[in-house]
N, C-alpha and C positions, 0 to 999 in steps of 0.2 A: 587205682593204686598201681604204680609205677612196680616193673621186676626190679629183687630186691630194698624198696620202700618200705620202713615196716608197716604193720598194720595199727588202723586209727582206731580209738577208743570208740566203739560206738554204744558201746554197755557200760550204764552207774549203777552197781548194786552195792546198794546203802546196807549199814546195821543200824537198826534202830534205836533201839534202850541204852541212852547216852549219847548217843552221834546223833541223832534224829531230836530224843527226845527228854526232858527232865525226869526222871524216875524219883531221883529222891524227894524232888519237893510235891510231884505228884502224890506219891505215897502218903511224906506226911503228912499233909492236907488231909488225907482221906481219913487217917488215923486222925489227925484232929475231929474233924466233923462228928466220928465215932463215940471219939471221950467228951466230948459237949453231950452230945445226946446219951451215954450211960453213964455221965461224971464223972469220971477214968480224971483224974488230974496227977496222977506221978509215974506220967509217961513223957521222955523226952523222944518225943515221933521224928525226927531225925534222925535221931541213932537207931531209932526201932527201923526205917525204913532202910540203914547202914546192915542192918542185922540180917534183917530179910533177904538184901541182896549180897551178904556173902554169902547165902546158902544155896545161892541160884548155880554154879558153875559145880556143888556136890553131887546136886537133885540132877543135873544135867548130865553129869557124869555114870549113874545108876542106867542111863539107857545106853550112852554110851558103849559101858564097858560091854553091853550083852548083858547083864544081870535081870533086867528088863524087857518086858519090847517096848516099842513106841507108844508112846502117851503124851498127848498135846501140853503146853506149857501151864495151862489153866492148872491140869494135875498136878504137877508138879510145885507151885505156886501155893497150892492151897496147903497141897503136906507140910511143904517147909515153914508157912504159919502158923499152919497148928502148932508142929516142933517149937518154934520161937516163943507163942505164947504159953506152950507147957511151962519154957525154960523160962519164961518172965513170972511165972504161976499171974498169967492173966488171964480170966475165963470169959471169954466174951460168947455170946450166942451165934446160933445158925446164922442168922441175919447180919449181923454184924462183919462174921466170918467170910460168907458171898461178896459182903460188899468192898471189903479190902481187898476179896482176890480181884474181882469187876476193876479194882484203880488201876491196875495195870493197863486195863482196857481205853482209859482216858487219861492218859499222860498229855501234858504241855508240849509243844515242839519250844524248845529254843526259840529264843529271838530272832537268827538269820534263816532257819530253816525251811519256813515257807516262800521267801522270796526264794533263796538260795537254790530251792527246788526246781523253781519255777525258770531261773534263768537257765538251769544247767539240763534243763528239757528243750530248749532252742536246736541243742545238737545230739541230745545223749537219749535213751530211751532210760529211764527211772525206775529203777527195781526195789522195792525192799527185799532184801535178804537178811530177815532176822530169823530168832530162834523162835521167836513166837509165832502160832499157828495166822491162818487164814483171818479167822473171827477176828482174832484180838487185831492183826495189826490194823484190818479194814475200820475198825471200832478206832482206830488209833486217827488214821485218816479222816473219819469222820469225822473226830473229834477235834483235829488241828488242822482238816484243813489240807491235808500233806498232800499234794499232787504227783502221786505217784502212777506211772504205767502199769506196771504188775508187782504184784504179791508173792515172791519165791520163800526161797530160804528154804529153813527145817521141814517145814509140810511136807512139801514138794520132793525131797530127799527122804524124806521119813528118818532123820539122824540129824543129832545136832552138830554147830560148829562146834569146834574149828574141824571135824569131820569134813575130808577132802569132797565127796559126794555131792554135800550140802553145796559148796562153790559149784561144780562142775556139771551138779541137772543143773541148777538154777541158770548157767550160762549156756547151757544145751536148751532149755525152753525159749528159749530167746533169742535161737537158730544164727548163733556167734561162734566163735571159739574161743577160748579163752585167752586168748592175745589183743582180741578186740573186746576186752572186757574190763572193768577196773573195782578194785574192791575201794570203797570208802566208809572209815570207820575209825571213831577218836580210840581206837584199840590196838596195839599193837601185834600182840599174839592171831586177835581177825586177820590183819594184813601180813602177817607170814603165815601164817595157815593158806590166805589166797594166792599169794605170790608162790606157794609150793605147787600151789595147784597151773602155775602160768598167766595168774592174773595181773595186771598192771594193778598197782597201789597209791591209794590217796590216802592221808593222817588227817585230821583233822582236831586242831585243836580242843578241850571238853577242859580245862584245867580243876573246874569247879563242879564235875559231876556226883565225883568223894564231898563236896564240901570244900571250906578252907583249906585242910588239911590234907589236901589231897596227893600222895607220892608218886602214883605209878602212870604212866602213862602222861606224862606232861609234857614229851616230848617224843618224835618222830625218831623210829630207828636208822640209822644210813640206809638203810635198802631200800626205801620209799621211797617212790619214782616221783611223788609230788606232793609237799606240806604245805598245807593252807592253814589260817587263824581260823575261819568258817565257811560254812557252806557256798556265802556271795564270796568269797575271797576265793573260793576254788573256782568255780563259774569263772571267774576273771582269768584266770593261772590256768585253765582248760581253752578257754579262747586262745589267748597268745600260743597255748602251744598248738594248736588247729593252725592257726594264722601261718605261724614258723612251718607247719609242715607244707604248707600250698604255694612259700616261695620258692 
C-alpha cells in the first residue's frame, strides 16, 4: 500500500441470524416437528418463532446493561421460551423445551450464502461475528456448510452487539485494524454500531427475514460503504472495488 492509499478490506466479519441464516423458517420447522409429535395443532409456528425473536434483543440487553454477567446465548434463548410459552399457557416438556432451544443451533443458510462465502474467501479472511456463542455458531456451520475462517463475535468480547468491544476484539484477533476490516450484515443498527467503531460497512439485502410483512431494515442506510442484493452480489461489488484500487 501506497503513502496515503487507503487501507484494503482484508477482514469480512459476517452476523449471522438473518444475514447468514433463516431463523424464522428454521425455528418453525422445529416447532412443527414438536406439535406432530405431542399434537400441539393451534400453533401458528411462524408467529411463534416472530415472538421468540422479539425477545432476543430484551434478553440481550439484561447483560448488556450490567444487570447481569455474561451468559452464552443458549441461556438466554431458553428463558425467553419458557417466557413465550407461559404467555402462550403452552406446556410443553423438558425434551421438547432442549429441542427448540438446539433449532437455533441448526438454521438454514440462505440460498446465496454458501457460494457467496466461498467466493468472498478468494480475498477476504471470513469471520462470523455473531451474538451467538462458539458452540452454536460452529453447530451452525456444520449444519450449512458455512465456510467460515474463524468464530468471533460475543464469546470472544464476552458482551454483546452492538457493544463497540464485541466489533473491535473480534477485529484485533485477526491482527487487522479496523480500517482493514468490514462489517456485513442485513441489519442496519450491526453496521452503525461497526462503522462507530471504524469498520467499513456491507448491507445486505434479508427482505424476507420478518416474513412478507417485513418493515425494518429493507433498505441500506446512506452511510454504507457498499449495498449488495446477497452475498454472491457482494463477492462481485468486492472484486471490482479491489480491481479499481490496483489501477
Amino acid at each position: 500500500m501506497g503513502a496515503g492509499e487507503p487501507p484494503r478490506v482484508r477482514v469480512l466479519l459476517f452476523d449471522v441470524f438473518g444475514t447468514c441464516v433463516d431463523w424464522r423458517g428454521g425455528i418453525a420447522r422445529a416447532g412443527e416437528n414438536v406439535a406432530r409429535r405431542c399434537g400441539i395443532t393451534s400453533i401458528d409456528w411462524l408467529a411463534f418463532a416472530d415472538g421468540w425473536r422479539r425477545r432476543y434483543q430484551p434478553q440481550l440487553e439484561t447483560v448488556r446493561s450490567g444487570a447481569r454477567d455474561w451468559v452464552e446465548l443458549d441461556v438466554l434463548h431458553r428463558e425467553s421460551l419458557d417466557e413465550l410459552l407461559d404467555a402462550q399457557r403452552l406446556d410443553l416438556g423438558e425434551q421438547e423445551r432442549v429441542e427448540l432451544t438446539l433449532a437455533w443451533h441448526a438454521l438454514d443458510p440462505w440460498p446465496d450464502t454458501v457460494e457467496g462465502l466461498r467466493r468472498l474467501g478468494a480475498r477476504h479472511v471470513r469471520a462470523a461475528c455473531s451474538n451467538g456463542h462458539r458452540a452454536l455458531v460452529m453447530s451452525l456451520m456444520r449444519h450449512g456448510a458455512l465456510p467460515f475462517d474463524a468464530v468471533l463475535g460475543a464469546e470472544t468480547a464476552r458482551a454483546y452487539k452492538p457493544r463497540p468491544e464485541v466489533y473491535l476484539r473480534s477485529v484485533a484477533a485477526l491482527g487487522v485494524g479496523p480500517a482493514e476490516a468490514m462489517m456485513v450484515a442485513a441489519h442496519n443498527s450491526d453496521l452503525r454500531a461497526a462503522a462507530a467503531c471504524g469498520l467499513k460497512t456491507a448491507f445486505i439485502a434479508r427482505p424476507y427475514e420478518w416474513g412478507p410483512g417485513q418493515s425494518e431494515d429493507l433498505r441500506a442506510d446512506p452511510s454504507v460503504d457498499v449495498v449488495a442484493g446477497d452475498l454472491i452480489d457482494l463477492a462481485e461489488r468486492l472484486d471490482d472495488w479491489h480491481t479499481s484500487l490496483d489501477r
